[in-house]
N, C-alpha and C positions, 0 to 999 in steps of 0.2 A: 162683300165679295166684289170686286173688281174686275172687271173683263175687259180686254181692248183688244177689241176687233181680233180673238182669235182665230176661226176659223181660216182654213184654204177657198183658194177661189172655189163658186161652183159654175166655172166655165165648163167644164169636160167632165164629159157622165164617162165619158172612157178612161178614168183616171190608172186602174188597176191594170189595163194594157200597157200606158207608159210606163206606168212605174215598173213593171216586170222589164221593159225596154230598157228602158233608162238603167236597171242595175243589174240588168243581165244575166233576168232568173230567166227561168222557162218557161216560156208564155205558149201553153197548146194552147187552143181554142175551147173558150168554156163549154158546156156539155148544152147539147141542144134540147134536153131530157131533165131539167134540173129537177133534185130533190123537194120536195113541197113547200112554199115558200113562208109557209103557218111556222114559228119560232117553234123551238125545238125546247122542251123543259126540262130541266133536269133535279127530280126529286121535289118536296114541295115549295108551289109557287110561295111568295112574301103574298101580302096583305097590298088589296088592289081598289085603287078608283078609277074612275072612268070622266075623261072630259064632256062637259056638254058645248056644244056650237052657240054663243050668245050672239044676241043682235045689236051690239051695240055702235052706234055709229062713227065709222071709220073719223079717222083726226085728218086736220089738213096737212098734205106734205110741202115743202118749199122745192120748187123748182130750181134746180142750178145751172144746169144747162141743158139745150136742147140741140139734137142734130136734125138732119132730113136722115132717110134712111139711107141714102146713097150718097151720103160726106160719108168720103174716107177717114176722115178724123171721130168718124162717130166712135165711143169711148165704151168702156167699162168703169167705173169707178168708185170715191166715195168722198163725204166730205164730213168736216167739223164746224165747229161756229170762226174757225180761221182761214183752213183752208181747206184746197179741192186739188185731190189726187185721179187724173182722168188718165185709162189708159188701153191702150189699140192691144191685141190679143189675136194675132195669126198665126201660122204654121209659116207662113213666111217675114214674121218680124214682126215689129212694134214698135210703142213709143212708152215712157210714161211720163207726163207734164205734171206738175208740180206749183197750183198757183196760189197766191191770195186769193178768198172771198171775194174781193175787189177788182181780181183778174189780172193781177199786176204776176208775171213770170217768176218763177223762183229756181224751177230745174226742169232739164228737158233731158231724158236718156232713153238712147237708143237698145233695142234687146239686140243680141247677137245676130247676124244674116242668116244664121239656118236656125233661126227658134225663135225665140217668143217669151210676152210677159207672162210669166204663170200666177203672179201675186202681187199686189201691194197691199200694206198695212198704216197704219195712219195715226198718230197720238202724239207723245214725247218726242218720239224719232217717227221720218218718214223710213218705211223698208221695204223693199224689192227684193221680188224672187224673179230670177230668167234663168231661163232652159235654152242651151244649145240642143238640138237633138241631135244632130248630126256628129257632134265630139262627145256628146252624152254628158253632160256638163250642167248643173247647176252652180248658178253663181247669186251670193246674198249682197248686196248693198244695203245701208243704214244712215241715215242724215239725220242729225241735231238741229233742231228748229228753232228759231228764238226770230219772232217779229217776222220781217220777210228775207231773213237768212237762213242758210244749212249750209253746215260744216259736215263733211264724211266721216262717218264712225271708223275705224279700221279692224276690218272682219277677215283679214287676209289670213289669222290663223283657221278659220272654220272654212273659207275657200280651199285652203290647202289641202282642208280634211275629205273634198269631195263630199259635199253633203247630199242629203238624197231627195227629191221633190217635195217631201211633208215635212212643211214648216210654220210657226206658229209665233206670234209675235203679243205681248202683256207689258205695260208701263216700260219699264226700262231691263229687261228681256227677254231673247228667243230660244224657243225649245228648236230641235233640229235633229235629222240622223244623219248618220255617219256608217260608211260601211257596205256592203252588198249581204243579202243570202247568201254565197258560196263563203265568206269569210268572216260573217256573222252582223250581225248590225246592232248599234247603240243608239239611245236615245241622249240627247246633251245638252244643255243649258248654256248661252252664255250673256253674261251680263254687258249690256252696249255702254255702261259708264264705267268699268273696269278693264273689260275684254277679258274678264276671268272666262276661261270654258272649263265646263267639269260632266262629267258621268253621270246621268241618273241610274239608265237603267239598259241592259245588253239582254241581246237572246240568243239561242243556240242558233248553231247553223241551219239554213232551211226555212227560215223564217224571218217575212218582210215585217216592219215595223213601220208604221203609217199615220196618217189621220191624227196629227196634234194635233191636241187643244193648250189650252194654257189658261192660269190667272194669278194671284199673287198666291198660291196658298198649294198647286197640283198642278201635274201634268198627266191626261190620261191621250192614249193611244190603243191601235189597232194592230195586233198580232195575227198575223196570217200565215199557217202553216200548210204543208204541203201544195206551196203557191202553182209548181210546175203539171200539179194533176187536173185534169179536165173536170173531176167529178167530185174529188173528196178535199176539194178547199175548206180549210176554218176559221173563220173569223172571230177573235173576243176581243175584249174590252179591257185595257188593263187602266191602272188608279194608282199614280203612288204622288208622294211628297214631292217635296225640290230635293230631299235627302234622297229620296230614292226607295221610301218605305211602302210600300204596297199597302193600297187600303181593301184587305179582302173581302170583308161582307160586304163592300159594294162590287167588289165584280164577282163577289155569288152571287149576289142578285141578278145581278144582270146577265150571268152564264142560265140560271134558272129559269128566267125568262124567254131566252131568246139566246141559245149555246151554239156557238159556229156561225150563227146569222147576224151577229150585232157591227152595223156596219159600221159608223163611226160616234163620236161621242162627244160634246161641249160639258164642263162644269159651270151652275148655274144657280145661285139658291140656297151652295150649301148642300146640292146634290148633282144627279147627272144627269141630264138627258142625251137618248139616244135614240137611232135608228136600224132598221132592220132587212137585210136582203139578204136575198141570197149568193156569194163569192162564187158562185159553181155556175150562174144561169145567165142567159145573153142578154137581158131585160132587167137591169137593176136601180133605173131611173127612181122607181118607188117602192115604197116601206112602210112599216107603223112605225107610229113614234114613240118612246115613253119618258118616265124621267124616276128616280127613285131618289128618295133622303128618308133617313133614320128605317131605312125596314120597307117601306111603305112606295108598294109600282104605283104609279097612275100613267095611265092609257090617255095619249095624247092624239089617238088616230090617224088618220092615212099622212104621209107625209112626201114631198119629194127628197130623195136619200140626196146624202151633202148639204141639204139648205138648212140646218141647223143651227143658227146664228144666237149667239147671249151679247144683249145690249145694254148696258145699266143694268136693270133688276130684274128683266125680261127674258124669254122664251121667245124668238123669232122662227120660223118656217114657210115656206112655202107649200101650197096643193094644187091642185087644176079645181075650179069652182067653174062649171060645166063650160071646160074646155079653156078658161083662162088660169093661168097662172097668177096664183095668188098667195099675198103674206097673211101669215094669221099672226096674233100674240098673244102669249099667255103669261099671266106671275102668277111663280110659283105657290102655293097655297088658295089659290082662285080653284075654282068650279068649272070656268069655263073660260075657252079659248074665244078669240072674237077674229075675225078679219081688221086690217090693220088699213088695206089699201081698196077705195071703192070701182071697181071695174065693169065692163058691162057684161063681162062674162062669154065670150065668146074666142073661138080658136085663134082669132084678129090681135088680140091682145093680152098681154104676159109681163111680168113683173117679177124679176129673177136677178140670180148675182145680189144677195142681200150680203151687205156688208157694213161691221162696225166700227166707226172712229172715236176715238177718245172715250171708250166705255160710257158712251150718252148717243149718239150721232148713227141713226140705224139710213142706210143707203141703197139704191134699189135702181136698176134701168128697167124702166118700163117702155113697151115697146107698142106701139099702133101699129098694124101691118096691114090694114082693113083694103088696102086699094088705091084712096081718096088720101092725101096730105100725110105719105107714112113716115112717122119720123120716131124718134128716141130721145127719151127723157132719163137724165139723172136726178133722181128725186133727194130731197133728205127730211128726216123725221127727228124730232128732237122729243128721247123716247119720256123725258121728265114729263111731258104732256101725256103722256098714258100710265105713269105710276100708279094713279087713283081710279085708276078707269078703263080695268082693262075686267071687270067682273067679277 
């Protein structure tokens, strides 16, 4: 199984307010009262393990670049064994730079004046997601890489489609929707070496479609129904092909586990993993995590929701490890998770925005804020050094 750098940014825990903005459902105000945040089962659970916390000692990361904390140019980003995609993330604009390893320039593009980068993805092709907020406007860019060249893909048919914020990027290509709630929304494919687009999978009215993932083999997504209610939002997990076939015993499983609360979802292994909040409650930074293949839940424990990243053969996440944020890994069929990045554990310091290139290349800003010399770090981890060693 192949993965590259699926996941969306996890810049913004407030993802679910924009996107109801952005496509112009009804955004009340979630309920200040929410339902119990314990997954909700439905009939009998599958067959269950439990991760244990191993001790095994974090790997070195390679440093890429560093900022002070107060450069404007300090970044978001991620890199491969070629290059380094760094890129600025405001409410009032951005950049994203595009260099060699070496630091030799390759592209520099500006986000819109009233929005901002929401994403880039990293492999075969470089790609970009920006948000106007202001004209409510997502726009895709895609570049062909070869040495210290990029050529522009032409995406101008899925521009025209008005795509919607949840987008998802796999070797050569992107899942995407299309469409609002009021007029229905579809999930779509298109290939950046053809510019074929085609249909996977549509839902009724009333219902957002979110949270791609992608890899050479599935596209699963987030179905949220009754988005404009304060209290009876629901969340599930859908799984189908690139044909567009639904794989249903995995999303009974995972309705069974955890029905209405399954926030978003990576394939990984061969299976799924996922995480769990609540859509209805003001607090939905954190979750459990789980992962299912052939039948069989295993309980990945607390997790920060969004940081579910598949890197090569690996299970990436983020947790607070008293008060810092921190990456764990796991592969799949292992016993136990480990921490990935050594920190000294305190509210000073966090390591977030995990992000993966070239399905090998796992990426992380870690961040010092302790007072004394605070700066940001883009780290990178080449995860072939954890294959044998992660427990």
């Amino acid at each position: 199984m192949r993965i590259s750098a699926v996941r969306r940014s996890t810049l913004a825990r407030a993802a679910l307010p924009l996107l109801l903005i952005l496509l112009g459902g009804c955004a009340h105000e979630a309920s200040s009262t929410p339902r119990s945040s314990a997954p909700t089962r439905l009939g009998q659970s599958p067959p269950h393990s439990t991760l244990e916390q191993g001790d095994a000692r974090p790997p070195e990361w390679q440093v890429v670049q560093t900022w002070s904390r107060t450069d404007p140019d300090a970044s978001f980003g991620l890199a491969d064994s070629k290059y380094v995609a760094a890129f600025t993330s405001t409410t009032s604009g951005g950049r994203v730079a595009l260099t060699s390893r070496e630091g030799h320039g390759i592209l520099d593009l500006a986000a819109p004046a009233h929005g901002y980068v929401q994403d880039v993805w990293l492999g075969t092709y470089a790609v970009m997601e920006f948000i106007d907020v202001q004209a409510r406007v997502v726009t895709l860019r895609a570049y062909g890489l070869s040495g210290e060249t990029a050529w522009p893909v032409d995406l101008s048919s899925v521009n025209r489609s008005s795509p919607g914020p949840s987008v998802a990027y796999s070797e050569d290509r992107i899942a995407w929707t299309k469409g609002s709630p009021d007029d229905g929304m579809c999930v779509m494919l298109t290939d950046l070496e053809s510019g074929v687009d085609r249909e996977v999978d549509c839902a009724p009215k009333k219902t957002i479609l979110d949270d791609i993932a992608l890899d050479d083999q599935r596209v699963m997504f987030t179905r949220l129904t009754r988005p404009g209610s304060p209290t009876h939002r629901c969340k599930r997990v859908s799984v189908v092909d690139l044909d567009g076939r639904h794989d249903r015993p995995v999303e009974r499983a995972i309705a069974r586990q955890s029905d209405c609360l399954a926030w978003d979802a990576v394939p990984i292994g061969g299976g799924v993993a996922w995480d769990t909040a609540d859509p209805n409650a003001l607090d939905v930074a954190r979750g459990e995590g789980y992962y299912v293949r052939n039948g069989v839940v295993t309980e990945l424990g607390n997790v920060d929701t969004d940081s579910l990243v598949a890197c090569g053969e690996m299970l990436f996440w983020t947790n607070p490890v008293r008060e810092a944020t921190t990456p764990f890994g796991w592969q799949p069929g292992s016993q136990q998770s480990n921490k990935v990045l050594e920190l000294r554990h305190s509210r000073d310091e966090s390591a977030t925005a995990l992000h993966c290139a070239s399905n090998r290349y796992l990426s992380t800003r870690a961040e010092e804020l302790s007072g004394t010399d605070e700066h940001l770090r883009l780290l990178v981890l080449d995860t072939m050094e954890l294959k044998n060693g992660s427990g």
